[in-house]
C-alpha positions in Angstrom: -46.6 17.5 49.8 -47.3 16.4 46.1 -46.9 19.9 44.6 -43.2 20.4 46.9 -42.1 16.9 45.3 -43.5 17.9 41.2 -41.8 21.6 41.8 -38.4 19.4 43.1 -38.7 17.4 40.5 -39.1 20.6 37.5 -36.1 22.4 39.0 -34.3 19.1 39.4 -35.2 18.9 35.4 -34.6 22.2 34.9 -30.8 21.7 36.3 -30.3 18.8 34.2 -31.2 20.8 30.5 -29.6 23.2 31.9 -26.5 21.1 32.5 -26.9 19.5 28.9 -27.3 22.6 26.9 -23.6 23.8 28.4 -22.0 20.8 27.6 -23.3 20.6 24.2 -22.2 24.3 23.7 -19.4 23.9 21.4 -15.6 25.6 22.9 -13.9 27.1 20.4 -9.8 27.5 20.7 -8.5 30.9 20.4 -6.1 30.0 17.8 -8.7 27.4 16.3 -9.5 28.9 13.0 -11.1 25.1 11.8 -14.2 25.9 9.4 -16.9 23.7 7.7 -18.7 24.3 4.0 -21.1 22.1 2.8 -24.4 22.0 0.6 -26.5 20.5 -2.7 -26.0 22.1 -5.9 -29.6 21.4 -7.9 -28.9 21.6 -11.6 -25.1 21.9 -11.5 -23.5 23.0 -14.8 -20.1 21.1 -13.8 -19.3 18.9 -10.9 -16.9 21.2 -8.8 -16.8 24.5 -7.4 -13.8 26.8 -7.3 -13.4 28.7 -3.7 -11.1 32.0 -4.2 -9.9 34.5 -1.8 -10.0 37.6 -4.2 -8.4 36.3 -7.0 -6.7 33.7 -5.4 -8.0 30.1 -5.8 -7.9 27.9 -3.0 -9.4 25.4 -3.7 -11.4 23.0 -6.1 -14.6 21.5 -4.5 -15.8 18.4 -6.2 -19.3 17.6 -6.0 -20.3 13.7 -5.0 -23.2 11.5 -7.1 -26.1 13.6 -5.3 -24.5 16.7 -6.0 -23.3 17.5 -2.5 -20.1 18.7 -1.2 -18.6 18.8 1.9 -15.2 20.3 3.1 -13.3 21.0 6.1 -10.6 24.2 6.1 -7.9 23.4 9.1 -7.8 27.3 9.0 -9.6 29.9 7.0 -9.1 33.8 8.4 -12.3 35.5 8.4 -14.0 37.3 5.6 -15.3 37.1 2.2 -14.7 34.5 0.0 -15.8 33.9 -3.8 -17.4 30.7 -4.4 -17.6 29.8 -8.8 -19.3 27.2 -10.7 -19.2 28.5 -14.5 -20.1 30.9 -15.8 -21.7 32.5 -12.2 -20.0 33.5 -9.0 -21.3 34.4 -5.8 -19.9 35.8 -2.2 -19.6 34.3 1.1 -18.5 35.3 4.3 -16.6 33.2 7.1 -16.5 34.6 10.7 -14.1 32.1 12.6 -15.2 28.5 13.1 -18.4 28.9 11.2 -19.9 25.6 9.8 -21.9 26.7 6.5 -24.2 24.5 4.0 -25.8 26.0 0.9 -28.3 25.2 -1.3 -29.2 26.5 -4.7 -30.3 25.7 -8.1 -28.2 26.8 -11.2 -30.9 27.3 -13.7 -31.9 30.6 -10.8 -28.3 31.0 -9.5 -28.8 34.0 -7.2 -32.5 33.9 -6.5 -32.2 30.4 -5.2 -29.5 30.6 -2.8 -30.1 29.6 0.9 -27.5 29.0 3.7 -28.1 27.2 6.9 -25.7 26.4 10.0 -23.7 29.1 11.5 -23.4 31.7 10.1 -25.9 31.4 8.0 -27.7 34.7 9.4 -25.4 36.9 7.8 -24.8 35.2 4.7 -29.4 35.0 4.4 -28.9 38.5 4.5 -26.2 39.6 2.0 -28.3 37.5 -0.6 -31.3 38.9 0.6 -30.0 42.6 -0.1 -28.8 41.0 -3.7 -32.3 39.8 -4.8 -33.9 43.4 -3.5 -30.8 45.2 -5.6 -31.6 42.9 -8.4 -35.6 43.6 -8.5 -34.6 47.5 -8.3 -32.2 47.6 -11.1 -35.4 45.4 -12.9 -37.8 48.0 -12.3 -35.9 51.4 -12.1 -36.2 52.3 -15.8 -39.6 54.4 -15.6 -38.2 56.0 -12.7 -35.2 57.7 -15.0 -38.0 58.7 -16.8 -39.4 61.1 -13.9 -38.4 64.8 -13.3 -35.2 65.0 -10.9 -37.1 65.8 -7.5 -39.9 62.9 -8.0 -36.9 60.5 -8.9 -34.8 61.4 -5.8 -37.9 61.0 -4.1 -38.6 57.3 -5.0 -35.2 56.4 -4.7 -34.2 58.1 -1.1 -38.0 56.6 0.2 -36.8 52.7 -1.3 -33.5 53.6 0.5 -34.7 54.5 4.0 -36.6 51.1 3.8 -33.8 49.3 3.0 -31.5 51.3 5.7 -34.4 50.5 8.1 -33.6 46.2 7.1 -30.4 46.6 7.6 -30.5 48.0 11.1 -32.8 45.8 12.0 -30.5 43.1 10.9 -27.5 44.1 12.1 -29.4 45.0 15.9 -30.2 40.8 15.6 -27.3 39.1 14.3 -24.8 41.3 15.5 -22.2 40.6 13.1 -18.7 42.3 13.3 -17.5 45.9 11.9 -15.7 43.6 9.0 -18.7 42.0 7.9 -20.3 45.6 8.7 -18.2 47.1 6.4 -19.7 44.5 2.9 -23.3 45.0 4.4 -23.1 48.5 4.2 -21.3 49.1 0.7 -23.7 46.5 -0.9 -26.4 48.8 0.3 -25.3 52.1 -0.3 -23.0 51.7 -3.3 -26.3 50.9 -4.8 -28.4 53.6 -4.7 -24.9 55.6 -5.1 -25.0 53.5 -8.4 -28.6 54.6 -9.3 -27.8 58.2 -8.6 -24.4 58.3 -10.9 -26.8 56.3 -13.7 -29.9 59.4 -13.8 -28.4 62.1 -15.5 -27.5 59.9 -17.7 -30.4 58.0 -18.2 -32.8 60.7 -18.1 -31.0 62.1 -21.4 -30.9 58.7 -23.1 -35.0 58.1 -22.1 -35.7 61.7 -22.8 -33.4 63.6 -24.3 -33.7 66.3 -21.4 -29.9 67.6 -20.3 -31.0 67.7 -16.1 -27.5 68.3 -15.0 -28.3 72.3 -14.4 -31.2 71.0 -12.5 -29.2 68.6 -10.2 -29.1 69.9 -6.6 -26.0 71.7 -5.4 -24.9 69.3 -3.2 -26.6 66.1 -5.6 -23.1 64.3 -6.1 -22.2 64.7 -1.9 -22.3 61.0 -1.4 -19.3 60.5 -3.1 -17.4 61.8 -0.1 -19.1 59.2 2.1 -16.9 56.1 0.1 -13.2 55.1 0.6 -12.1 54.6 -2.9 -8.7 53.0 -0.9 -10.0 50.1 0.9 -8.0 46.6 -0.6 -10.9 45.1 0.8 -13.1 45.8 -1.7 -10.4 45.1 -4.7 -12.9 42.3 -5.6 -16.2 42.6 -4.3 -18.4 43.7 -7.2 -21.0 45.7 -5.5 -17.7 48.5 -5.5 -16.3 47.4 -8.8 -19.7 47.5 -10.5 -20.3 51.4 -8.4 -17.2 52.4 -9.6 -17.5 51.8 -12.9 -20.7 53.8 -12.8 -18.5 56.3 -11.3 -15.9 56.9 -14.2 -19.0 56.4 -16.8 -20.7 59.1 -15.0 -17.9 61.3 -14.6 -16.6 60.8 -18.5 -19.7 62.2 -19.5 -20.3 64.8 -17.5 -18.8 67.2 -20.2 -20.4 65.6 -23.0 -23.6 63.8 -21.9 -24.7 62.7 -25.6 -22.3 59.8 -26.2 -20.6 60.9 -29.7 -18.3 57.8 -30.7 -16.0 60.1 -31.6 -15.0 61.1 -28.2 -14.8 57.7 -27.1 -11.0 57.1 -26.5 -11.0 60.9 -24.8 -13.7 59.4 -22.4 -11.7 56.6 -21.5 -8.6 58.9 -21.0 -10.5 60.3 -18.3 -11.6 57.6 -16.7 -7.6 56.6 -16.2 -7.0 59.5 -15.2 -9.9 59.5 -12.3 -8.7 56.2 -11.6 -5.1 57.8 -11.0 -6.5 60.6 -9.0 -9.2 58.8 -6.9 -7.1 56.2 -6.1 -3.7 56.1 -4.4 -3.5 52.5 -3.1 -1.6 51.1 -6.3 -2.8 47.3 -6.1 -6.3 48.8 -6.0 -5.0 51.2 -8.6 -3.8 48.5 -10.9 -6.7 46.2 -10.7 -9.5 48.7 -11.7 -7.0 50.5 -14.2 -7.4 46.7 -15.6 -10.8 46.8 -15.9 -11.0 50.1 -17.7 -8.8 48.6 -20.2 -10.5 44.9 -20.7 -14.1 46.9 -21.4 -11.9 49.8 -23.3 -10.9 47.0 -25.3 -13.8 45.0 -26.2 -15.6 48.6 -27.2 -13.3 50.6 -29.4 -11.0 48.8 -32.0 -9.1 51.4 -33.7 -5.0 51.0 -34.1 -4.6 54.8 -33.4 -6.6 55.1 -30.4 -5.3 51.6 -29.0 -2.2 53.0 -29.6 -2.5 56.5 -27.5 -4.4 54.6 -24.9 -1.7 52.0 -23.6 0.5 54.7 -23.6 -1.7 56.3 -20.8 -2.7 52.3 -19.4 1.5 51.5 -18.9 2.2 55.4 -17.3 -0.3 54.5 -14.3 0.0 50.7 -14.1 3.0 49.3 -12.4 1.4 46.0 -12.1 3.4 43.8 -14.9 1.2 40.5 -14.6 -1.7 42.5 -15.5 0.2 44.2 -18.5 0.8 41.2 -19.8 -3.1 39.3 -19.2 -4.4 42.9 -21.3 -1.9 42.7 -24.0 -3.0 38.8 -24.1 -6.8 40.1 -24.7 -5.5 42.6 -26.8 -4.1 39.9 -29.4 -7.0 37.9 -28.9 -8.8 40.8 -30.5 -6.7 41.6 -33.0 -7.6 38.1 -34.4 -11.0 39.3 -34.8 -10.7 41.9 -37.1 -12.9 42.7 -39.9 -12.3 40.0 -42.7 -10.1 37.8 -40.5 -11.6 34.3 -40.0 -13.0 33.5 -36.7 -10.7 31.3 -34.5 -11.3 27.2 -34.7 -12.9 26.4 -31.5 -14.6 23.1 -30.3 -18.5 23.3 -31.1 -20.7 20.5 -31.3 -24.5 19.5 -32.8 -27.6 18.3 -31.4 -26.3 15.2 -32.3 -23.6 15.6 -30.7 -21.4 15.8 -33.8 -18.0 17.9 -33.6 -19.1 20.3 -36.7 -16.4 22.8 -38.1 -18.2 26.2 -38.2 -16.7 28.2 -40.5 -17.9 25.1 -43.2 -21.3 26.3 -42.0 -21.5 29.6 -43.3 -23.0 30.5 -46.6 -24.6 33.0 -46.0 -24.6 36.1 -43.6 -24.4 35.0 -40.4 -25.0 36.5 -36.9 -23.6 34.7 -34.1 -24.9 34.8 -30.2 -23.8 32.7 -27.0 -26.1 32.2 -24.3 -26.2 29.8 -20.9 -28.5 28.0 -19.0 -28.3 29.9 -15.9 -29.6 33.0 -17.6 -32.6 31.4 -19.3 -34.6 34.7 -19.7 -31.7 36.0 -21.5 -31.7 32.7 -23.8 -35.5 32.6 -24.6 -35.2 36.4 -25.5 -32.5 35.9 -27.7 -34.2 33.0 -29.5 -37.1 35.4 -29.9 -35.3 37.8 -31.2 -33.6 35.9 -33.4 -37.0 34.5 -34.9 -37.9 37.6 -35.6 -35.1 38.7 -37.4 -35.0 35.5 -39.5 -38.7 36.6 -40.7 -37.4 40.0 -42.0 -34.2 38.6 -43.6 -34.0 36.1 -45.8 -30.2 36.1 -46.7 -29.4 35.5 -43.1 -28.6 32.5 -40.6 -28.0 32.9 -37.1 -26.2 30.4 -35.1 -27.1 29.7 -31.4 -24.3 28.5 -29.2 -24.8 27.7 -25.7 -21.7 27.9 -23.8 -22.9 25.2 -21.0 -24.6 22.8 -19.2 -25.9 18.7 -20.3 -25.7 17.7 -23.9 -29.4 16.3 -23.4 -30.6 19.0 -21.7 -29.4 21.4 -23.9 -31.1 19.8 -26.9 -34.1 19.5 -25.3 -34.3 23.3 -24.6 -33.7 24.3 -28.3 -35.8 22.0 -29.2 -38.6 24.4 -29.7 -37.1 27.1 -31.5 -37.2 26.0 -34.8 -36.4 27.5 -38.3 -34.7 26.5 -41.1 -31.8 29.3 -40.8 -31.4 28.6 -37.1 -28.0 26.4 -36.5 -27.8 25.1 -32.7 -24.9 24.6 -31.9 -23.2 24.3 -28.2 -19.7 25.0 -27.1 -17.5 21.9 -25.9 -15.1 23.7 -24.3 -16.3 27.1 -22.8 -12.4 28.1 -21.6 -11.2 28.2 -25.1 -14.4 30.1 -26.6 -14.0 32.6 -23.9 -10.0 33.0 -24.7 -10.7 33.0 -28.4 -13.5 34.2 -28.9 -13.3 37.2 -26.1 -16.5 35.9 -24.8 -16.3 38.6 -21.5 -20.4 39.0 -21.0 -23.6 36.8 -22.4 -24.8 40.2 -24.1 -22.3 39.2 -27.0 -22.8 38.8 -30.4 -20.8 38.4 -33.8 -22.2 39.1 -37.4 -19.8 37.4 -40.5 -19.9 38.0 -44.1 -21.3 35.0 -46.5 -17.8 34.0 -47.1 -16.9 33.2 -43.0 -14.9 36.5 -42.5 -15.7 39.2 -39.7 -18.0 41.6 -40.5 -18.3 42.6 -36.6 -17.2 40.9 -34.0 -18.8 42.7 -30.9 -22.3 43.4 -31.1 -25.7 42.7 -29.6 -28.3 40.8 -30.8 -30.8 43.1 -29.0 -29.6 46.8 -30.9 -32.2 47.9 -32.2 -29.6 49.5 -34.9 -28.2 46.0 -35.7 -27.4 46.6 -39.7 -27.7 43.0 -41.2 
């Protein structure tokens, strides 16, 4: 009698959890496209994010007193969104009605980055696949050193273990043929990358020419990739492939990188672009990338000259024209014995100082943020060292971001007497001015405050100061 009553009594309970788990069980409208984003920025370099569709913004996100947001979209269409807090950006992807919150620190943008609430599944495992991509491209130097078979060895062995993630993955989450579609190019398009990069490499770490040793069908994967998908117009695991791509194919008739080929290598790589590509607005926005790095690489009137003649044949996109011929005056204002542009820079105590009033002696120049601090203590290094072996220079530190205080107390250990730390007040205008396009940027002026060089890199081991 007792056990029939506690068995009526468990189903009974059973009914009732039942019961409450169904009603809780959100219903969502078909034509209910409502969508939550939320989280805690640690560390932020401003207080708002930017949230872009491509290159669309939609919005500014303003961080509270805690540094939290929270927004509600009446309707967002599923699929992959930018999210921006300068100078980083990062992806993430909306299926319909999904209610995200993130959580990351600036100072370790991308390996901090954690998303919870639905859909946070696939988004855990886009940023998983980044961090993996990022400790490979970290590590893979020693493999370009290694004869062809043993390289496509490591590589194809990393790869299956990574295909065998993503299977597994996509078997648990089941996430749609869209989403599918970024998985899948973030993973392949990588090791696609890494096989463009060898031949290359190899030559560079060696100087061994392995392109007679290359299996026949070696360069087969590039069949496997729809260079035609608007989809990808802005995702940068394509955009960063492809650019491997027309590096890799500019070269492959002259592997050894003579300068004075340049502006015939970059010809080709229009031309590839032309052929590879028959969607225009795809067309037009990677034929805009060839020409921003074109730009900030080769700086001679002729060759400018000869290669906008090819750019404006293939590009029909005028906007773009005109954001390239912007850059292109930009740079023109940094030519050799011009003086750098006035932008706002200030002290460590907080003063507004002039910079050209500075200079009085030769002077190299390098930015550097927060968010990339490896990048800024290696630069400091280096720039200790140099300081050591030349006496007749100064070198002037500029951090393009974050709190005054903070800054300062981050500098605060590199000391010397030729060492001016300075940080920018107003990272939009030194970027316009300036052409500040990547942190690997540096600038070298004369004792007198003209240009010497204006696009450089404190690491080349060639730097002639």
């Amino acid at each position: 009698m007792y056990s029939s009553i506690l068995h009526t009594k468990k189903n009974y309970l059973l009914i009732i959890l039942v019961c409450v788990l169904f009603s809780c069980k959100k219903k969502f409208e078909p034509n209910d496209y409502t969508a939550y984003f939320s989280g805690e920025i640690q560390n932020p370099t401003c207080n708002f994010l930017l949230f872009y569709k491509d290159n669309t913004l939609l919005d500014t996100i303003f961080l509270d007193d805690n540094n939290k947001f929270s927004i509600k979209f009446d309707s967002l269409t599923p699929g992959m969104y930018i999210y921006k807090m300068n100078p980083e950006i990062q992806y993430v992807y909306f299926d319909k009605n999904d209610s995200l919150n993130l959580r990351l620190n600036s100072n370790d943008f991308d390996h901090s980055i954690i998303f919870s609430g639905r859909g946070a599944e696939k988004n855990n495992f886009l940023m998983n696949l980044t961090v993996k991509n990022l400790l490979d491209e970290n590590n893979i130097l020693e493999y370009y050193d290694l004869p062809i078979d043993q390289f496509l060895k490591k590589v194809d062995s990393t790869q299956a273990v990574r295909t065998t993630y993503y299977l597994k993955s996509k078997a648990i989450i089941n996430w749609d043929s869209d989403f599918d579609m970024y998985a899948k190019s973030k993973l392949d398009l990588h090791f696609f990358g890494l096989k463009e990069i060898y031949p290359i490499a190899h030559y560079s770490r060696t100087n061994e020419d392995v392109r007679n040793k290359l299996p026949k069908d070696y360069y087969s994967f590039r069949q496997r990739i729809d260079f035609n998908n608007e989809k990808m117009i802005r995702y940068s695991s394509f955009t960063k492939y492809l650019s491997i791509l027309l590096n890799s194919i500019s070269n492959e008739s002259d592997i050894s990188f003579d300068g004075s080929s340049r502006l015939d290598k970059v010809l080709i790589k229009l031309h590839t672009v032309d052929t590879l590509i028959k969607n225009q607005r795809l067309k037009n926005t990677i034929l805009n990338n060839v020409a921003l790095i074109y730009l900030l690489q080769d700086q001679s009137l002729n060759n400018n000259e000869r290669f906008f003649e090819e750019y404006f044949k293939l590009s029909n996109d005028s906007a773009q024209q005109k954001d390239i011929l912007k850059i292109q005056a930009s740079i023109q204002n940094l030519k050799n014995e011009k003086r750098l542009p006035n932008v706002r820079l200030v002290n460590t105590e907080g003063d507004k100082v002039n910079l050209n009033s500075l200079i009085n002696k030769k002077t190299l120049i390098f930015v550097w943020t927060k968010n990339r601090m490896s990048h800024a203590n290696a630069s400091h290094n280096r720039a200790l060292e140099l300081l050591k072996t030349n006496s007749n220079l100064q070198i002037v530190s500029i951090c393009i971001d974050g709190d005054h205080e903070d800054w300062v107390s981050l500098v605060d250990k590199y000391q010397h007497s030729n060492l001016i730390k300075l940080r920018s007040a107003n990272f939009n205008e030194l970027r316009d001015k300036w052409v500040i396009t990547k942190i690997q940027r540096s600038l070298l002026l004369n004792k007198d405050a003209t240009i010497n060089q204006a696009f450089i890199n404190i690491f080349d081991n060639n730097l002639e100061l």
